[in-house]
N, C-alpha and C positions, 0 to 999 in steps of 0.2 A: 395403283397400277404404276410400274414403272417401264421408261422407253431407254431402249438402247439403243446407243448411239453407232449409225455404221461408222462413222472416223475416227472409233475409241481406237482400234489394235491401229491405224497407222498413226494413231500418235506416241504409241509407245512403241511402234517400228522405230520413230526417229527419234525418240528419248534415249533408245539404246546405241541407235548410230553416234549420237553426240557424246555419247560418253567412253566410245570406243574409239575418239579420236575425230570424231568431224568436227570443221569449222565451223560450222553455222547449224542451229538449232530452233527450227520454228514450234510455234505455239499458237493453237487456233481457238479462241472460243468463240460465242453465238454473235460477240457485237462485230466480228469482222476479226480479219488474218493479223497477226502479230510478228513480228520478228528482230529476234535478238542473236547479235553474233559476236563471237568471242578471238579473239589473236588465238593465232594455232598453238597447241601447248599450254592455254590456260583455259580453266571451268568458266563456262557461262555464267551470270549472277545467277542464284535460283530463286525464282519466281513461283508463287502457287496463287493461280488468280482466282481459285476458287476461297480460298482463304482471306484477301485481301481486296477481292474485288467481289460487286456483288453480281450476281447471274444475271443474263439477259435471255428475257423468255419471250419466242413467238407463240401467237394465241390465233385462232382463225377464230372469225364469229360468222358463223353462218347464220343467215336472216334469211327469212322467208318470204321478204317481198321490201324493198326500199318505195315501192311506191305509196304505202300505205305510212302515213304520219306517227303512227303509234313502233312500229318496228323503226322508221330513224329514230324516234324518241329513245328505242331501247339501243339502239346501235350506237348514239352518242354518250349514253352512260356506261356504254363498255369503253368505247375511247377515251373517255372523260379522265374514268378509272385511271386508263393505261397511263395518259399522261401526268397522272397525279403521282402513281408509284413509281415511275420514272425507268422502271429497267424493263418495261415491257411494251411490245411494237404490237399493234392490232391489226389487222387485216380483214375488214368483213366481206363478203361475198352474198351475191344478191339469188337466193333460190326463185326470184321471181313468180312465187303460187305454184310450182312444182315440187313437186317430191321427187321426180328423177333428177331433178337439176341438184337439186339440195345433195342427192345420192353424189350425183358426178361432184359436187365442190369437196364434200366430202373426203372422194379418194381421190382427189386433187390436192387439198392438203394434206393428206396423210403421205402422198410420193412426199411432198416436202417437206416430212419431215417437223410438221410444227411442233412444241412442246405440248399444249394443247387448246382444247375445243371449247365454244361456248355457242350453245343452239337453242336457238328457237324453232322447234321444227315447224316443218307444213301442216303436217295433222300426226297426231299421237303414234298411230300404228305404222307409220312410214319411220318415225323416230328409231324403230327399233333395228332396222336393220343398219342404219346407222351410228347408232353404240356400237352393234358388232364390230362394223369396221375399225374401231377407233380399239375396243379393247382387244380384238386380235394385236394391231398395232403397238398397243401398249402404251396411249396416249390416254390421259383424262379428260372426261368430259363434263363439262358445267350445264344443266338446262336451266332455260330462265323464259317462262312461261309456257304453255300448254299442254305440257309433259310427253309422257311415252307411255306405249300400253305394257312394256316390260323393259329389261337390258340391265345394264350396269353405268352407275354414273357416281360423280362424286357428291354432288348438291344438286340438287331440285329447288329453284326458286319462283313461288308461286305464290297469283293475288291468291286473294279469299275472296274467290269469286262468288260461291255461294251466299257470305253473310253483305257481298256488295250487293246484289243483286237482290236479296232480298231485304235491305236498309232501303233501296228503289221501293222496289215493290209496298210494302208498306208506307211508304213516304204518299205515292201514288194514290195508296188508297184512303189515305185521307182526305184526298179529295173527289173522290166518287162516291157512288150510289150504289147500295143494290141493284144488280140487273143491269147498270153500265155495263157496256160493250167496250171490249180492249182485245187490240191485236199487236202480234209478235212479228221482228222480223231478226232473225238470230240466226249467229254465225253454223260453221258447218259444225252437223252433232255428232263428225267423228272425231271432235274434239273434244275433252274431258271438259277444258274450262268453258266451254258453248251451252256442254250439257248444263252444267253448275250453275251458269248464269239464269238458264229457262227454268230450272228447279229453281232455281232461290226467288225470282221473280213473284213467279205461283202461287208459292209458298205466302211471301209479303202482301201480296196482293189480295190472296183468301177472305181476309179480315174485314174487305169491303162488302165483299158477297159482288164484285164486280165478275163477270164472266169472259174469261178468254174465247173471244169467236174463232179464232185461226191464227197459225203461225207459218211462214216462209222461210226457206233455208237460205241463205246466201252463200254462194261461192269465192267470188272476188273480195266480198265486204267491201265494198265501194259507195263513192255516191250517185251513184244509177242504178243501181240495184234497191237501194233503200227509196229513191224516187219512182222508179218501177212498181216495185211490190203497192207500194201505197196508193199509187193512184190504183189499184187495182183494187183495193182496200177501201177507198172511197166512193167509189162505185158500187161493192159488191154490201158492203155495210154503212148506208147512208146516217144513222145513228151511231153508230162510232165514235166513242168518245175520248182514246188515249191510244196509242201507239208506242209500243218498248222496243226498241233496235241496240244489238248487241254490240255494236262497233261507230265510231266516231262520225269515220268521214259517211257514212249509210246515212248515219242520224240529220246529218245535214242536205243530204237529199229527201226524208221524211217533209222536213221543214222544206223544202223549195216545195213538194208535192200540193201538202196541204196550202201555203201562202198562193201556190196559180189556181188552186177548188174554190178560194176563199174560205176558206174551213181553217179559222184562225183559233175556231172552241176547242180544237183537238189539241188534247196537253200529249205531249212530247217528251220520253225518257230517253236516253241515252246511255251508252257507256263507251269510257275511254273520255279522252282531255286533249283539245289543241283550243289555241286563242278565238278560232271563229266560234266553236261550241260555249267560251265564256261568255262571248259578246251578246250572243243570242240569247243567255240565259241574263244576263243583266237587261236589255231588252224585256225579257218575257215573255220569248217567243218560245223557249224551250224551256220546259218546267224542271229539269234536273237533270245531270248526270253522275256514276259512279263513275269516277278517277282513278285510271290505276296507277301505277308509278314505276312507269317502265324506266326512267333515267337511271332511278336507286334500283329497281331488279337489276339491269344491266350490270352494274357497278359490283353489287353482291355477287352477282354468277361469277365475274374476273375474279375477284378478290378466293371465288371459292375454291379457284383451280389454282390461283399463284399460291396459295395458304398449304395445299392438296402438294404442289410440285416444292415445297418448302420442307413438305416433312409435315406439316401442321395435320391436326384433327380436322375437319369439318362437318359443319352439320349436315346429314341428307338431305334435310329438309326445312325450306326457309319460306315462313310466308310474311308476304307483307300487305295490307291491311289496303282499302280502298277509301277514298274520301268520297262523299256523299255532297254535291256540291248545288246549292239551288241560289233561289235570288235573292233571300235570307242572309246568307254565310257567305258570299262568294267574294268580301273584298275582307274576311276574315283569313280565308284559306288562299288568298292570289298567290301570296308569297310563298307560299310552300310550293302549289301545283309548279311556279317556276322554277325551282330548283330540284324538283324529283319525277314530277308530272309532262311537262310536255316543253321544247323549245320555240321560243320566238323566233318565226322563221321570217 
């Protein structure tokens, strides 16, 4: 996709004015106004900043909610990115759990004009109408986690959420029984990577001959929702033996649920990575989670629109793998989870 710029024809209105005798001959690119002026009667130097300088590109990153640790985790590896490349200024915007909001930042940035987009949408099928806007515009877009149900984009950057979630799942059912009882508390299923994670889980899990009793949807993905569901979960299934929750900050309402029941037996899966999730798992109180590595997705998604706005090739399709993190490996893998996984906040 390529954007055209509305101040292309006036700057070649005053390319031609300078050369038909005017004084002074401005030049504007994206890092800020320029101006060079020449004694009347002589040529300007000539300058080509495209040739001799390198491009400055604005990028909107539309997030789906900063309240949630794993979306800053991704939002700081697009910044990361920016500051590392150096000719590139980030901008995120907060969709706050809405997909009309996410609509409005949208053609908010598209009035302005940015170079282009990097989303994480609210949910898959709301994604779509938001490509539209962008490739009407003629701007590129990077997704970097939970995809689209259709549109056009340049890269797609996505965990493996199913081989994460079922390396859980399996993991889990090494430590159960036939006929154990396990329940779910997983993100919204108009998401692909939601779907992905409750299949892959099942999946891993099969081998115990463990039995899923129920599963609850979440909205917020917070942690009252995952303390919510569970007491309700502990109540409803007094023999309950493991609990799988598809998102971080849930997973740590699970653990406050079960620690006030005193139902300390109930093993604890998780998915996604911030420092209170490791502590708990060094502890023992939370038997594992699948890590994904929003810092390095973020960083890929920039990289896959500045490469895109270069001229470069890109892949459509980029995935990147989940770490498998328990109280075994976890001061094997610390060092990694810090640099791709989650910030010390």
């Amino acid at each position: 996709m390529k954007k055209t710029l509305g101040f292309a024809a006036i700057l070649l209105s005053m390319s031609l004015m300078g050369c038909s005798g005017g004084n002074t001959q401005e030049t504007e690119n994206q890092a800020g106004a320029a101006e060079t002026t020449a004694p009347s009667g002589e040529s300007a130097p000539s300058t080509d900043t495209e040739d001799t300088e390198e491009k400055e590109y604005q990028i909107a990153y539309l997030c789906p909610s900063m309240d949630n640790p794993f979306w800053r985790y991704m939002a700081t590896g697009v910044e990361r990115e920016a500051e590392k490349l150096g000719n590139v200024t980030v901008t995120t915007y907060d969709s706050k759990n809405s997909a009309d909001i996410q609509y409005t930042n949208a053609q908010d940035v598209i009035v302005k004009q940015v170079d282009g987009i990097v989303i994480s949408p609210t949910d898959s099928a709301s994604c779509v109408a938001v490509l539209s806007l962008a490739e009407e515009a003629g701007i590129p877009v990077a997704i970097s986690d939970i995809g689209t149900d259709s549109g056009e984009y340049v890269t797609y950057v996505q965990t493996n959420n199913l081989d994460g979630a079922r390396e859980e799942g399996e993991y889990l059912a090494s430590l159960l029984s036939e006929g154990d009882q396990v329940a779910e508390i997983v993100g919204p299923q108009a998401r692909q990577n939601q779907q992905d994670r409750k299949a892959g889980f099942e999946e891993g899990l099969s081998s115990s001959g463990a039995e899923v009793v129920d599963f609850r949807q979440m909205e917020k993905e917070n942690r009252s929702e995952g303390e919510t569901y569970t007491q309700d979960y502990l109540t409803a299934y007094p023999e309950l033996k493991a609990i799988f929750c598809t998102n971080g900050d849930a997973t740590l309402g699970v653990l406050a649920a079960c620690q006030a029941a005193g139902r300390d037996e109930v093993l604890i899966m998780g998915f996604d990575c911030n420092e209170e999730l490791l502590e708990e798992i060094q502890a023992g109180t939370i038997a594992g989670i699948s890590a994904q590595q929003p810092i390095l997705m973020g960083a890929k998604a920039l990289d896959g629109v500045i490469a895109h706005l270069n001229g470069e090739e890109v892949e459509q399709i980029q995935e990147v793998e989940t770490l498998l993190v328990t109280k075994d490996n976890i001061n094997e893998v610390y060092d990694t989870l810090t640099e791709t996984a989650m910030v010390i906040e």
